[in-house]
C-alpha positions as CSV (number, residue, x, y, z in Angstrom):
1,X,36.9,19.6,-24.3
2,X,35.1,20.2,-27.7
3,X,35.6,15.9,-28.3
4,X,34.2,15.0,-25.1
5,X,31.6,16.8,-26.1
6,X,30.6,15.8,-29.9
7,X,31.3,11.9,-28.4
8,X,28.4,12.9,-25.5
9,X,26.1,14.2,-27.6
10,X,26.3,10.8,-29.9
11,X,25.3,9.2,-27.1
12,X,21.8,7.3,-27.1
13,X,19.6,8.9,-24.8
14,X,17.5,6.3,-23.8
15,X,18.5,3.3,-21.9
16,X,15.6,1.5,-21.9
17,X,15.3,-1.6,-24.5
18,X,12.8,-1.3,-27.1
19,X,9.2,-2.2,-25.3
20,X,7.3,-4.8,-27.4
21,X,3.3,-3.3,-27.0
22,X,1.0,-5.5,-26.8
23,X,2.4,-8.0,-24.4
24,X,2.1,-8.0,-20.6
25,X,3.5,-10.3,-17.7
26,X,1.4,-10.9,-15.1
27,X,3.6,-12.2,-11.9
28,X,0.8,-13.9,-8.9
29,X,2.2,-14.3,-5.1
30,X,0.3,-17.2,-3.3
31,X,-0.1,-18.3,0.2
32,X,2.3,-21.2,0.4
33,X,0.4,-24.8,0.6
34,X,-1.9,-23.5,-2.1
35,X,-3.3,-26.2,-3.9
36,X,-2.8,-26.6,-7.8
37,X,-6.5,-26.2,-8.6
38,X,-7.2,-23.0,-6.5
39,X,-3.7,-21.8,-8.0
40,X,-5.2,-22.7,-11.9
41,X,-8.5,-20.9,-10.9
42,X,-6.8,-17.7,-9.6
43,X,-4.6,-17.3,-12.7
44,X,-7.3,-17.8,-15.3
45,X,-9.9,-15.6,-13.1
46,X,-6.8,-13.1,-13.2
47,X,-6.1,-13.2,-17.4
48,X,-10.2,-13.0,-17.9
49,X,-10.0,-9.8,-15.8
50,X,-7.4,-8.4,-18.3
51,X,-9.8,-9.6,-21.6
């Protein structure tokens, strides 16, 4: 009992990767038959909102 123990307690206690600040991933959902050009104007209106 007492090395199930010491081993648990060496576990890490976060399972979560490492979160690199600073960057941030936008993902957009569309209406299908979207045209490229309204798509590019959505997605730069979008990152400008996050300046």
């Amino acid at each position: 009992m007492t090395t199930s123990h010491s081993f648990a307690t060496q576990l890490p206690r976060a399972f979560l990767p490492p979160l690199s600040e600073g960057t941030l991933t936008l993902s957009m959902l569309f209406s299908p038959g979207i045209s490229p050009e309204e798509s590019q104007r959505n997605g730069l209106m979008a990152e400008r909102s996050m300046n």
